[in-house]
C-alpha positions in Angstrom: 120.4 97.3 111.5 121.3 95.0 109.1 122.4 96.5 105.1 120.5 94.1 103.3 117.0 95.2 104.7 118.0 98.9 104.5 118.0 98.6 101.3 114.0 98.0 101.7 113.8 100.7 104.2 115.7 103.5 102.5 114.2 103.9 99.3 111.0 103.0 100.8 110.8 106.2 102.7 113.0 108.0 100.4 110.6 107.6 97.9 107.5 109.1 99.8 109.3 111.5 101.7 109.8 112.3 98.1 106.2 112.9 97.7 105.4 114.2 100.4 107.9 117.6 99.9 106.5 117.7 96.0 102.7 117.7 98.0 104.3 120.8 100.7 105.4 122.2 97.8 102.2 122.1 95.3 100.2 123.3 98.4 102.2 126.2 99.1 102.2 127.1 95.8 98.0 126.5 95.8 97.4 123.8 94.0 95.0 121.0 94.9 96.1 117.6 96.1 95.0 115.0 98.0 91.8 112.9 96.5 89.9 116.1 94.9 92.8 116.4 92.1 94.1 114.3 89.3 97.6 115.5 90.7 96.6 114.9 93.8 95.9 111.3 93.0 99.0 110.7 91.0 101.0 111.6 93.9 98.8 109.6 96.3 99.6 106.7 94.1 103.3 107.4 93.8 103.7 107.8 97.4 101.5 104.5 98.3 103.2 102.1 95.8 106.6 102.9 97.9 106.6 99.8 100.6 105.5 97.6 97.5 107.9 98.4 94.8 111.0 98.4 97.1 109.4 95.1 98.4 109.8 93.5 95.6 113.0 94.8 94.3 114.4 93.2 97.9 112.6 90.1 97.0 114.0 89.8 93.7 117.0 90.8 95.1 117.7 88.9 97.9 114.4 86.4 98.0 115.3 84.8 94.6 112.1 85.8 93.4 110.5 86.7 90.2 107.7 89.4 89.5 105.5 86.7 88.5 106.1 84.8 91.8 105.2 88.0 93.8 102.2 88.3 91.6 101.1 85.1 92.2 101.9 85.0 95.8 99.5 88.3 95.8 96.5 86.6 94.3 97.2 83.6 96.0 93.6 82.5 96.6 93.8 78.8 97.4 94.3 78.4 101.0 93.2 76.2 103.8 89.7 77.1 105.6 91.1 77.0 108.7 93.1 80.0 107.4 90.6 81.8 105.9 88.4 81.3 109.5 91.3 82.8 111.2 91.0 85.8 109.1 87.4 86.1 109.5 87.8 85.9 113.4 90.7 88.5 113.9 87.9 90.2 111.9 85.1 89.9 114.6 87.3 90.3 117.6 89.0 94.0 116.0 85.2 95.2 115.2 83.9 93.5 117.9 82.9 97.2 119.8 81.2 98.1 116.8 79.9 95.2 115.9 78.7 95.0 119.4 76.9 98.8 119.7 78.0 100.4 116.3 76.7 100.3 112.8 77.0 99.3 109.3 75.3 101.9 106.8 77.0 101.0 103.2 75.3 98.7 99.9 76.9 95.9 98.8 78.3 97.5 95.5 79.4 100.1 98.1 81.4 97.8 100.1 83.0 96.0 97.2 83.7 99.4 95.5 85.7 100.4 98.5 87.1 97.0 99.0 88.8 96.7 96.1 90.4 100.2 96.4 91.5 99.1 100.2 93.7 96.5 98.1 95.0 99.2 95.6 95.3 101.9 98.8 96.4 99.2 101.4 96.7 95.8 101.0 99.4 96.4 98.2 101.5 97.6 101.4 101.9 94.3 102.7 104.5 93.1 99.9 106.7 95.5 101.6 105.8 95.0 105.5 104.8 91.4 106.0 106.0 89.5 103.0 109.4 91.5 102.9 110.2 93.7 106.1 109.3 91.7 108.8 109.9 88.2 108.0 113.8 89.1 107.1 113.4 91.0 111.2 112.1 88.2 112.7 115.6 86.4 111.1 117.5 88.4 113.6 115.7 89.0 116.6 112.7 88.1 118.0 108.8 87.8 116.9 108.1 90.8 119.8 110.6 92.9 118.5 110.1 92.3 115.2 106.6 93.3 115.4 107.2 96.7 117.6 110.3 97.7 114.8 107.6 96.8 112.1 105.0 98.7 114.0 107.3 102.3 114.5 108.9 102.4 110.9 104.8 101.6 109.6 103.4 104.2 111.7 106.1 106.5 110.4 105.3 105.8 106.7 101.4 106.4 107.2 102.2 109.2 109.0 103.8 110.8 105.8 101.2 109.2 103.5 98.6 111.1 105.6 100.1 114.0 104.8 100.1 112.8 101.2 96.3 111.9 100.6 95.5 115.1 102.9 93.6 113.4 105.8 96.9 113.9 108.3 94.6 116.9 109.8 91.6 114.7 110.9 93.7 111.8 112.6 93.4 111.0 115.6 97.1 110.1 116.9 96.2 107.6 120.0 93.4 105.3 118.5 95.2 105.1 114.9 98.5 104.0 116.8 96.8 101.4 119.0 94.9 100.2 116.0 98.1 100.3 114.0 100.2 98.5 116.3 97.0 95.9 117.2 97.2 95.6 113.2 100.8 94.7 113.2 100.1 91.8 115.5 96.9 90.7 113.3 98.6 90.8 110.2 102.1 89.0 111.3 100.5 86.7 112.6 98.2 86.0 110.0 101.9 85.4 107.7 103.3 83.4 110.4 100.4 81.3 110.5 99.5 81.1 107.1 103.1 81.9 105.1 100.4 83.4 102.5 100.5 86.8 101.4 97.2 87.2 99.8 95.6 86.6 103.3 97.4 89.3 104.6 96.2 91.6 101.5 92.9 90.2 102.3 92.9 90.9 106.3 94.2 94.3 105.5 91.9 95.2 103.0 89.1 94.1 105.1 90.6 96.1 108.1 90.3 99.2 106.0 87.2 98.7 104.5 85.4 98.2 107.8 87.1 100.6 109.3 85.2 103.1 106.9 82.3 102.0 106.7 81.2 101.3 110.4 80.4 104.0 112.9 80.9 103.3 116.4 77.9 105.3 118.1 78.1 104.0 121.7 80.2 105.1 125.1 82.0 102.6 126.8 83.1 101.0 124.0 86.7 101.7 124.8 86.8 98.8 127.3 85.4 96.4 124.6 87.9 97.4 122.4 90.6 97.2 125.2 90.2 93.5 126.0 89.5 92.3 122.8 93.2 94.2 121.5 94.4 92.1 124.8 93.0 89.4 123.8 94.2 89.8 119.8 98.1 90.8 120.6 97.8 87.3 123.4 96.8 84.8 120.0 99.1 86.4 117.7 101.7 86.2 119.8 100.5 82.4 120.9 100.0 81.5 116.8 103.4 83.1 115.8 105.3 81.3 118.2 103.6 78.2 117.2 104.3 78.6 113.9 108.0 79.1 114.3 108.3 76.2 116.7 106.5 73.6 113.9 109.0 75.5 111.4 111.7 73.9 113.6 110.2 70.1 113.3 
């Protein structure tokens, strides 16, 4: 792998594999962690911040970047519609089971309470994944095997984070990785389409919020689900490749 984005992928997971022995340790020893502490949420936070803050040292580093550019490119809102409908419908066809036979049972305070913590607890990964990790990738090999090294060294991380925030117990391994990797195609192509960061913090966020707040309450469901993640991996792939063939022109 090339040195330059080891540097991103070292500290990254040096830093909340870090955390995540400090959290064995304070749990051994019987303290509290996870949400129900103030330590706990300290080292939730220090752990979570990992993929972001060795993000932007790379893009500073090696992007000839600026913190204020990275915190614009976060919060940057302005975007075409047509960008902002293709959010909305990778949306619609990833909660398109539950949207189908599920439900919704949140208020709107509710929902914005927990969205704006899925930036803080989520979309604030995708400095480090989309807007730093994967992009450089996609420089040395290609858009499918970008997106699969993106996918295994992700899953790894929120595998350790789990352990982190304490929910590593309740997981379940098979959906989480097929969601996880359908999320990797979503949210790379949505960069590759887009080149906006923000609407990746924005897709993200949305992902997570949804995803607890809905309850999927009816059998069957799984072959919904099945050809719809078909059907979203298919136009990522299609909108990436696009993308990097008008990149060309």
């Amino acid at each position: 792998m090339d040195k330059k984005i080891l540097q991103y992928l070292c500290p990254t997971f040096a830093q909340i594999i870090l955390v995540s022995l400090i959290t064995l340790i304070l749990k051994s020893s019987g303290h509290v962690c996870g949400y129900k502490s103030v330590l706990g949420i300290i080292l939730i936070i220090a752990g979570g911040v990992s993929s972001a803050i060795w993000g932007c040292f790379f893009q500073i580093r090696y992007g000839n970047k600026t913190i204020k550019m990275i915190i614009k490119d976060f919060f940057s809102f302005k975007a075409e519609l047509k960008s902002y409908v293709l959010v909305i419908l990778f949306i619609i066809l990833d909660f398109s089971d539950t949207f189908i036979n599920g439900s919704i049972k949140i208020t709107i305070i509710s929902f914005l309470f927990i969205f704006v913590k899925s930036i803080a607890f989520g979309g604030i990964e995708e400095i480090g994944w989309r807007y730093t990790f994967q992009p450089f990738i996609e420089k040395k090999v290609p858009y499918l095997a970008a997106t699969f090294s993106t996918f295994m060294f992700w899953g790894i991380w929120h595998f350790l984070f789990f352990y982190i925030d304490g929910s590593i117990s309740v997981v379940q391994v098979f959906p989480f990785i097929m969601g996880l990797l359908t999320n990797c195609f979503i949210l790379s192509a949505v960069y590759n389409y887009t080149n906006n960061l923000w609407l990746c913090v924005l897709e993200h966020s949305l992902i997570n919020t949804l995803s607890q707040v809905t309850i999927n309450v009816s059998d069957g469901n799984e072959y919904i689900g099945l050809f719809t993640k078909i059907i979203i991996i298919s136009l990522s792939i299609v909108l990436s490749q696009k993308s990097k063939s008008d990149d060309k022109l």
